[in-house]
C-alpha positions in Angstrom: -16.3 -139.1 23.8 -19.1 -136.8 24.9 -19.7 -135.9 28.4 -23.1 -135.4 29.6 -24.7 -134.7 32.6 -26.8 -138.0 34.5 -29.9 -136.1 34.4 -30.5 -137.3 30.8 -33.6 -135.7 30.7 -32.2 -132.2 31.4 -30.2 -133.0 28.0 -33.0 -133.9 25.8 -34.7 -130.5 26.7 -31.7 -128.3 25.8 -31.2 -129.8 22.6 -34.5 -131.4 21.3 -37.5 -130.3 23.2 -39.7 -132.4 25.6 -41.6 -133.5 22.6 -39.0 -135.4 21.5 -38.5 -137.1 24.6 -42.3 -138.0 24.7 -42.5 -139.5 21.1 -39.7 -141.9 21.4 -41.0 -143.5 25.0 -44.7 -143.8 23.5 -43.1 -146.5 20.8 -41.7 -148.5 23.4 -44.4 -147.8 26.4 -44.9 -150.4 28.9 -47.9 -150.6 31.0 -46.7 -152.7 33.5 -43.1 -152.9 33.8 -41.5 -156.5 34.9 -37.7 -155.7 34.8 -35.6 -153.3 35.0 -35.1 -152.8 30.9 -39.0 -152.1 30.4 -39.0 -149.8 33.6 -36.0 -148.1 31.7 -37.3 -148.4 28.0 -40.7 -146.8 29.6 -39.3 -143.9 31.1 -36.8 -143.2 28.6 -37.3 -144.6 25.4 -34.9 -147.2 23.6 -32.7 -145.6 22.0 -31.2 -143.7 25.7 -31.7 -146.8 27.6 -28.9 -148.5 24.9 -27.1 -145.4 25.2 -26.9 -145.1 28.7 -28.3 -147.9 30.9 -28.1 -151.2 29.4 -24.6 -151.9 29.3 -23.3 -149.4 32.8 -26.2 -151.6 34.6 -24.7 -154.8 33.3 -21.2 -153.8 34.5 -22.6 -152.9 37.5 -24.7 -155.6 38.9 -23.1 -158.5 36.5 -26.8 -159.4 35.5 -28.8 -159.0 32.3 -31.1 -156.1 32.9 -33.8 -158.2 32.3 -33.4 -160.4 35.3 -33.4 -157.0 37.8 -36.3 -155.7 39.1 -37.8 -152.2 37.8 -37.2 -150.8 41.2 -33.5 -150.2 41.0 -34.4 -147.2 37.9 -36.4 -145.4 40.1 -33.2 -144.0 41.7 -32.2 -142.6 38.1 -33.4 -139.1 38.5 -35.6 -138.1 35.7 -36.3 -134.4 35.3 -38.1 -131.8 33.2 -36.3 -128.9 34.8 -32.6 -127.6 35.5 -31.8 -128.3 38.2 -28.9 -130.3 38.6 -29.0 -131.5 42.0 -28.5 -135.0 42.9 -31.1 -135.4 45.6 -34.4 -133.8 44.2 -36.5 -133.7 47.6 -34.2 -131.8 50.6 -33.4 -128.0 50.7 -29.9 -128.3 51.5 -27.8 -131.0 50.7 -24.0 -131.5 50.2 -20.9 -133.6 52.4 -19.2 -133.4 55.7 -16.5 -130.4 55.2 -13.5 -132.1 56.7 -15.4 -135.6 55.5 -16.4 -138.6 56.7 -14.1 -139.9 58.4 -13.4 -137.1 60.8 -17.4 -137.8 61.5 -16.7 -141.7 62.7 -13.7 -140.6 64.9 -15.5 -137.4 66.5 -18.1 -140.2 67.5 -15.6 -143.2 68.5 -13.6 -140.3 70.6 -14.8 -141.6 73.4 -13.2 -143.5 76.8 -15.9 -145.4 77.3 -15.9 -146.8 73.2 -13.4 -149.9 73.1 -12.9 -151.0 69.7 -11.1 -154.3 68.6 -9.9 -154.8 65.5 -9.0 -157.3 62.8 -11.0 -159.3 64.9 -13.9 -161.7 63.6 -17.2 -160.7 66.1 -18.2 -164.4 65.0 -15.2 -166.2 66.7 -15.3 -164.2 69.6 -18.9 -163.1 70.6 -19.7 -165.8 72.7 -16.4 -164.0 74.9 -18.1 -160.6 75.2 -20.2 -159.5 78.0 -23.4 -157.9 76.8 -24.8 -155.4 79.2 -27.5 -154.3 77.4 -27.6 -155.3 74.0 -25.6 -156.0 70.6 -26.4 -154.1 67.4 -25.3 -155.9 64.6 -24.5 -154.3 61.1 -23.2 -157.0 59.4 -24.6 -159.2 56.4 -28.0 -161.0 57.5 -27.1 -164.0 56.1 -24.0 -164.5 57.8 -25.3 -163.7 61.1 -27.7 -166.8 61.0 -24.6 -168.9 59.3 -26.3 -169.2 56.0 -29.2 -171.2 57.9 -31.5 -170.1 54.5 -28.9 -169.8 51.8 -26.6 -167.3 50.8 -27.5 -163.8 49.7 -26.2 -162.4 46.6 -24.1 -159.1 46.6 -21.5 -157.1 44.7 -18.5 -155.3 45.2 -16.4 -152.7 44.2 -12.6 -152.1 44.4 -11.5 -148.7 43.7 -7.8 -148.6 41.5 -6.5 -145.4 43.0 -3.8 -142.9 41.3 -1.9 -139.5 42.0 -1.6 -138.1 38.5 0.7 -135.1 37.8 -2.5 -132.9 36.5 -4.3 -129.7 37.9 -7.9 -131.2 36.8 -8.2 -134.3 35.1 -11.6 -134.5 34.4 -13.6 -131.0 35.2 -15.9 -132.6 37.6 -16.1 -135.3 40.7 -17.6 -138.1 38.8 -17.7 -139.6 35.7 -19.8 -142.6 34.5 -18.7 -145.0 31.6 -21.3 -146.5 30.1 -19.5 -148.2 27.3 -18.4 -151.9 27.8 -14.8 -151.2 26.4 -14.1 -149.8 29.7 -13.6 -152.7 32.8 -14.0 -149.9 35.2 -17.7 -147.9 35.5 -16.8 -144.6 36.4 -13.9 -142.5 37.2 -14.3 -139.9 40.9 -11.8 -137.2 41.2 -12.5 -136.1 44.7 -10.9 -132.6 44.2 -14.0 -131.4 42.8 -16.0 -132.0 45.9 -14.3 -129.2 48.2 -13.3 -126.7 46.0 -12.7 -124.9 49.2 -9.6 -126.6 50.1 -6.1 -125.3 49.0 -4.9 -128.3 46.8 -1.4 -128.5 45.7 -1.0 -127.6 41.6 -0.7 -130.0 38.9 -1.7 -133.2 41.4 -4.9 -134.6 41.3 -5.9 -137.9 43.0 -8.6 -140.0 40.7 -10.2 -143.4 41.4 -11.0 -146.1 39.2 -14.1 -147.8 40.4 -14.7 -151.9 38.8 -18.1 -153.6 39.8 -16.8 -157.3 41.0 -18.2 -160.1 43.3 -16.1 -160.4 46.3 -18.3 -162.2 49.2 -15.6 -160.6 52.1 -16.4 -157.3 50.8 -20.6 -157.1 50.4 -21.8 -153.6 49.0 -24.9 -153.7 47.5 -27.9 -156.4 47.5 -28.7 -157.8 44.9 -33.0 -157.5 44.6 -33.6 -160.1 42.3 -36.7 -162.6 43.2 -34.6 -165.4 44.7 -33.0 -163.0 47.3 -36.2 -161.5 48.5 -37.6 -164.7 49.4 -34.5 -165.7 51.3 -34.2 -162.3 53.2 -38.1 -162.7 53.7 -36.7 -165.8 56.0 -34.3 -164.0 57.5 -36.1 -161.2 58.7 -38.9 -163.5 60.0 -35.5 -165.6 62.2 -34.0 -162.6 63.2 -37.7 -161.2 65.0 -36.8 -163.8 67.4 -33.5 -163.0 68.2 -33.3 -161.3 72.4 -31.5 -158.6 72.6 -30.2 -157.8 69.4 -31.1 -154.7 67.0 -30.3 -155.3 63.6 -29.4 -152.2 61.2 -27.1 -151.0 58.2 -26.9 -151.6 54.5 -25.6 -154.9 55.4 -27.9 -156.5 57.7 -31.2 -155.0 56.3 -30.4 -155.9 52.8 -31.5 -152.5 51.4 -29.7 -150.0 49.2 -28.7 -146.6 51.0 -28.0 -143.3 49.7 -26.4 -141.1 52.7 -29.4 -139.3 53.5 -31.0 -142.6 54.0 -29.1 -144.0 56.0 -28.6 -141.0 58.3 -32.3 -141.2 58.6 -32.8 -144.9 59.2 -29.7 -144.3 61.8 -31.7 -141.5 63.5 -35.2 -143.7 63.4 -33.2 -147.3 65.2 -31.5 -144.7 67.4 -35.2 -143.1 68.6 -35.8 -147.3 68.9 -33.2 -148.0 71.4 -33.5 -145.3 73.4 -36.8 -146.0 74.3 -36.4 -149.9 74.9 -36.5 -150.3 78.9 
């Protein structure tokens, strides 16, 4: 097995010249894009889009390539350069040094923050007092009962394992293309605070599988049918007093970190300023 780095483009270059790269999409070139396989086939040619996207993206998001939309590539960075940076448009980027969730308890560490839990908001909303107003971050669709259908999402559950190894894979993640494998990719969190004084010959890794489970919801699934039943949604929640809706969850939408510090900065900026 060969390991090489997701910026497949960064690859090409190294060992066969842009040229290369340029010949083998202009066989397969499509001018307008319907799916996500032509988006892929355009950008990459073929041959890489076997190699490295068809069968990952199928693991992934249970669905033929060909019945996604084109829009979920455009987060594959593609690169004629070196650099090997995940995010290609911030100066400085990186993760939380003591992680993130020292972050959600330095914010809950507060007297005037009461948190239930195990407890189902829908059972017992109608009990709680709102002073000012409610901002929900759970799935849209549950929060109107499923008035316009159900929303389709995926899962993950993550298969986690103390192995008696100093470094078991030289790096934090891993993707496995290849259908063989149940799981998609492999994350040794070591890697990502090289920092820390780590005990020798442990290493924690994590086996993440791409599944459907409706009480866990990760990521939307952007296919035609959902769009026009979160079109619905959004239109019902617009009437909806006193209520700010906000998350992965509740606005449907795929977020990286960055975005969704951002959008949390933007809705915060939008409740401050409501009188």
């Amino acid at each position: 097995m060969k390991l090489l780095t997701v910026f497949i483009i960064k690859t090409l270059i190294l060992r066969k010249q842009s040229f290369f790269l340029k010949n083998i999409i202009s066989k397969d070139k499509f001018d307008k894009p319907k799916n996500l396989e032509e988006k892929a086939i355009s950008q990459i040619g073929k041959k890489l889009y076997e190699a490295f996207i068809k069968n990952y993206t199928t693991k992934q998001w249970g669905i033929s390539p060909k019945n996604l939309p084109s829009s979920i590539f455009n987060r594959l960075p593609i690169r004629f350069n070196y650099n090997e940076d995940y995010f290609n448009h911030c100066k400085y980027q990186g993760i939380p040094i003591d992680g993130y969730t020292n972050i959600f308890k330095n914010l809950l560490d507060n007297k005037k923050i009461k948190i239930l839990k195990d407890c189902d908001y829908f059972k017992v909303k109608n009990k709680i007092n709102v002073k000012y107003l409610t901002i929900y971050t759970g799935p849209i669709d549950k929060y109107f009962n499923f008035k316009f259908g159900k929303l389709d999402w995926r899962s993950v559950k993550f298969e986690k394992k103390i192995i008696n190894q100093h470094d078991y894979q030289g790096t934090s993640v891993i993707n496995y293309p290849e259908l063989k494998y149940k799981f998609t990719r492999i994350h040794e969190p070591k890697h990502l605070h090289p920092e820390r004084k780590i005990k020798k010959n442990l290493s924690l890794i994590i086996k993440e599988y791409s599944l459907i489970d409706l009480k866990n919801p990760y990521y939307p699934i952007n296919n035609i049918r959902n769009k026009e039943i979160l079109l619905k949604y959004k239109k019902q929640q617009k009437k909806e007093k006193n209520v700010i809706f906000g998350g992965r969850l509740a606005d449907y939408a795929y977020y990286d970190m960055d975005m969704t510090i951002s959008a949390a900065l933007v809705k915060f900026n939008h409740i401050k300023n409501i009188n």
